[in-house]
Structures are given as structure tokens and as C-alpha cells.
C-alpha positions as CSV (number, residue, x, y, z in Angstrom):
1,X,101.7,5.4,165.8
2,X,100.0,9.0,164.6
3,X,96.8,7.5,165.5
4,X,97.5,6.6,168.9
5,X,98.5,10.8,169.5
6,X,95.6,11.6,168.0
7,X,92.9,9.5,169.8
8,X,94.9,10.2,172.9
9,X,94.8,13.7,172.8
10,X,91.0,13.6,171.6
11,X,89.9,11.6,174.4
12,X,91.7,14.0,176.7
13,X,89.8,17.0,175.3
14,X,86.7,15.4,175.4
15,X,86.6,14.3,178.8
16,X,87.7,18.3,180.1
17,X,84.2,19.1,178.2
18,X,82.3,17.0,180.3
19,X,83.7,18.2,183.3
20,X,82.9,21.7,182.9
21,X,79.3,20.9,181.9
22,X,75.9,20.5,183.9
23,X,75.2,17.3,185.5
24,X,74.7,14.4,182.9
25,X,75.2,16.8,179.7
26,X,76.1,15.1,176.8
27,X,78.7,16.4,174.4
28,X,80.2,15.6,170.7
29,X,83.3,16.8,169.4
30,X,83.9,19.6,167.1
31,X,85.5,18.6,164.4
32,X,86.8,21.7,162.6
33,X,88.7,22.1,166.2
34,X,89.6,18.5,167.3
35,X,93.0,16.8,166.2
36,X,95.4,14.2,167.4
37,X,99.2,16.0,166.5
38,X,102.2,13.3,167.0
39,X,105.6,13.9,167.2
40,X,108.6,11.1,167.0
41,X,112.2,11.9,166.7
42,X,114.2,11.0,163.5
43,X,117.7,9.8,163.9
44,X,118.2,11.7,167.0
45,X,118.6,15.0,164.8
46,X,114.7,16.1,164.1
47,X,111.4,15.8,165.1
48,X,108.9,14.3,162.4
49,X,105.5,15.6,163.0
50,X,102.1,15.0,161.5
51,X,98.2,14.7,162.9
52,X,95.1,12.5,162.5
53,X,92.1,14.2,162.2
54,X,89.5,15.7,162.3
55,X,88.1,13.4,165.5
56,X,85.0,11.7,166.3
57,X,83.7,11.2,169.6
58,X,81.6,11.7,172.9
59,X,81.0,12.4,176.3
60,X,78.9,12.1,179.1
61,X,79.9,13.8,182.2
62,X,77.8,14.0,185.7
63,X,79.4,17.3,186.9
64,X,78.3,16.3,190.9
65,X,78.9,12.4,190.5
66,X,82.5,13.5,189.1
67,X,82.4,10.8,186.5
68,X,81.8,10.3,182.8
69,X,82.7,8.5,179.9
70,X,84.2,9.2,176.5
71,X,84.6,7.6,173.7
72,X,87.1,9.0,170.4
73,X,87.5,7.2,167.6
74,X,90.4,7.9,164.9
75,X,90.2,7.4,161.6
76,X,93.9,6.2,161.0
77,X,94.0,6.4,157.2
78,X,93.7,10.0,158.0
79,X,96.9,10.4,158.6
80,X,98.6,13.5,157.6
81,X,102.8,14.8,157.7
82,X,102.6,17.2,154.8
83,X,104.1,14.6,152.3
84,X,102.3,12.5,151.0
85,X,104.6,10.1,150.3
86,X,105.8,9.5,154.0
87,X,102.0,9.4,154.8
88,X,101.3,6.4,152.4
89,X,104.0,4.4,154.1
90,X,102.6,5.3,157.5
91,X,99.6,3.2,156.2
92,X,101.4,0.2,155.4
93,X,100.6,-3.1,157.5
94,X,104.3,-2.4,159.4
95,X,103.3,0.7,160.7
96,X,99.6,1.6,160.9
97,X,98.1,-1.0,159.2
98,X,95.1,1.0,157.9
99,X,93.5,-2.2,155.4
100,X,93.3,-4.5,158.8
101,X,92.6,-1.7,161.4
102,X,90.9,1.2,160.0
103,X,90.2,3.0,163.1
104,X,91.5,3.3,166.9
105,X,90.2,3.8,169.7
106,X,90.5,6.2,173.3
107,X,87.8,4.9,176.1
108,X,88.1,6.8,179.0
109,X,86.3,6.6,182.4
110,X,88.6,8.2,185.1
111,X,88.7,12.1,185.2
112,X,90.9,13.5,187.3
113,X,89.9,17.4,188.3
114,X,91.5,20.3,190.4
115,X,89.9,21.7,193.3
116,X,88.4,24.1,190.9
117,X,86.4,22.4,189.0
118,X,88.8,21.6,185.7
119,X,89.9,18.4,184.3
120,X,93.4,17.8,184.8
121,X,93.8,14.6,183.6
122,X,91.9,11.5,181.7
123,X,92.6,8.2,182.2
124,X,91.7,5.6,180.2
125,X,92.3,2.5,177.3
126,X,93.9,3.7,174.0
127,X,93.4,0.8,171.1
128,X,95.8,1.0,167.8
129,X,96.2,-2.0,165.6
130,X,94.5,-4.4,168.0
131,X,96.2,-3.8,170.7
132,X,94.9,-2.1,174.0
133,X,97.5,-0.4,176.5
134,X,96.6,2.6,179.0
135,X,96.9,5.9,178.5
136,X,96.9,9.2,180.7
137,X,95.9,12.5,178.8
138,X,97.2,15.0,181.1
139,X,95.4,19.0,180.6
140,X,97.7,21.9,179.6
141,X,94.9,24.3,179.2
142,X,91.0,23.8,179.6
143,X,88.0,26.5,179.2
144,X,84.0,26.4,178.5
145,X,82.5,29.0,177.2
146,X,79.1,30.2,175.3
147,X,79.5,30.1,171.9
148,X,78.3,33.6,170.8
149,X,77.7,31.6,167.3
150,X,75.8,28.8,168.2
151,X,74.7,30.2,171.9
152,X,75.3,27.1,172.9
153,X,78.3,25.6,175.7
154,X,81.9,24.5,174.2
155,X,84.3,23.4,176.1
156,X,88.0,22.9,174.9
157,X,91.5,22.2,176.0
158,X,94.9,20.8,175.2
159,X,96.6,17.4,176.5
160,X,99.4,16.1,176.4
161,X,100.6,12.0,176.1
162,X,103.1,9.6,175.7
163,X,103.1,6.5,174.2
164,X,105.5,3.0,173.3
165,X,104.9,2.6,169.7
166,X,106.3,-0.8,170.1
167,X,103.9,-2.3,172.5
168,X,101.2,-1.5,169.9
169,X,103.2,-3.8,167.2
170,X,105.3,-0.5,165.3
171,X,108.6,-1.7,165.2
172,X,109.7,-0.6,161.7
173,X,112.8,1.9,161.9
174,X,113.8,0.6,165.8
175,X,115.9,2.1,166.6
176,X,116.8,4.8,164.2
177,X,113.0,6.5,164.4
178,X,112.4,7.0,168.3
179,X,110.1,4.0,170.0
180,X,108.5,7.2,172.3
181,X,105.8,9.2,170.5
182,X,104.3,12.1,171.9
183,X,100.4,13.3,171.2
184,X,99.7,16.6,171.2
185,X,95.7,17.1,171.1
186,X,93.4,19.6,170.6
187,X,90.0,19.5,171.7
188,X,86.4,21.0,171.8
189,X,83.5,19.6,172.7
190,X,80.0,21.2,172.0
191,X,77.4,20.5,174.2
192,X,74.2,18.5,172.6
């Protein structure tokens, strides 16, 4: 369930790098400042939060074809809540089944951008546990920018997602841990 967030969210970010970017620039994510956060209500009464990370993943963007690809993957082992005792059971073949699916995925080949220039969406195919379902990445913030440490472009953002944890196969807790998790991810991109 944390994994889908995080791919989600990385995919999102990536694909607003591309956009800003010169025509066919490739990009790779940062990953001191790319993460998937997840959030899933407990009982009704609190929100359990957590993040995969850091991400993995590319981009290549032709700014005047508006198109591109990207491609995150999530290692879902790296799990993280701030106990570890909670994340061990997140690994567990109920819920992330990290021994049979060690990574997921976030493919994404539709960008959506403003009249402006900015990504304001990625749509594409988020893969957890074997299963494949789409997902839409939507921007809540999205900037490039020269690096003045590695003089080199960076673009970043947030995005925003839902998912169903149950049509990827997480049942466990139904209905007492909320089936809707959202992905918070944060994303930058540096240009290759």
C-alpha cells in the first residue's frame, strides 16, 4: 500500500521535470529529494503515515512534441512509519509482500500541462504486488531551476494521488484501516 504512494508520487514529479526541460532532455531523479509519503486512516480516529524512499527513476521529455515517458521504480522493502515494528508487518505477504514483489512500479506516458508551460498532471500505470491499475498524479507545485551547486537544470514538484489498496490485493484490516490511501510525493529530477 506505501509503495503504491510512493511510486505514484515519484512518477508524478518526474514527469513535471521533463516538462520544463529542452526538447528530448533526459532526466534521473534525485534521490536525497525524491519520496513516496502515504497516508491511510486508522479506525476512523488517526491518520497513519509513513514513506518509501528514496526513488529511482527517469524521464524523457520532448518539451515541443509535449510527450515523454517516465519510469519510477520503488523499492517496497523500504518502507518506513517510524516504528519499526509496524514496518515489518507492512512487509508481510498480506500487505506488501516484499519476498514475492520486491519492487513497484509507475509508467507514465500522458502529461498533462497548463497553458504555461507546467505539468499539471501525469497519467499513467502504477504496478504493486503484481497488479497493474491507473493512476493520475495530479501537481500541487512545480519549478526548474539552475542548480547553483551542480550548475546544472533541476526540476521539482509535489503530486498528489489516490489509490484502492484493495484492488492491488491489501485487504488485511478491511474495514477497520481505510481501503483509500493517499500518496503524497516529492520530486526532483536533475537533468543528465
Amino acid at each position: 500500500m506505501k509503495s503504491v504512494a510512493a511510486l505514484a508520487l515519484t512518477l508524478a514529479a518526474t514527469a513535471c521535470f521533463g516538462q520544463a526541460a529542452a526538447p528530448g532532455t533526459d532526466f534521473r531523479l534525485d534521490p536525497t529529494h525524491s519520496f513516496v509519503h502515504f497516508e491511510v486512516v486508522h479506525f476512523g480516529a488517526s491518520t497513519l503515515r509513513g514513506r518509501f524512499g528514496p526513488l529511482e527513476g527517469s524521464l524523457e521529455f520532448d518539451r515541443a512534441a509535449r510527450r515523454g515517458r517516465v519510469q519510477v521504480v520503488i523499492d517496497t522493502a523500504k518502507v518506513s512509519t517510524g516504528l519499526p515494528v509496524l514496518d515489518a508487518r507492512l512487509r508481510e505477504p498480506d500487505f506488501l509482500s516484499v519476498e514475492a514483489h520486491p519492487q513497484a512500479f509507475f509508467v507514465a506516458e500522458r502529461f498533462d500541462i497548463d497553458a504555461q508551460g507546467k505539468v499539471t498532471s501525469v497519467r499513467g500505470e502504477f504496478t504493486l504486488r503484481g497488479s497493474s491499475q491507473p493512476l493520475e498524479l495530479k501537481a500541487t507545485r512545480f519549478r526548474c531551476y539552475t542548480s547553483p551547486l551542480i550548475r546544472r537544470e533541476v526540476c521539482g514538484g509535489d503530486f498528489e494521488a489516490t489509490l484502492v489498496r484493495s484492488s492491488f490485493g491489501i485487504t488485511h484490516s478491511l474495514p477497520f484501516v481505510a481501503d483509500t490511501v493517499k500518496l503524497l510525493v516529492q520530486v526532483e529530477a536533475i537533468a543528465q
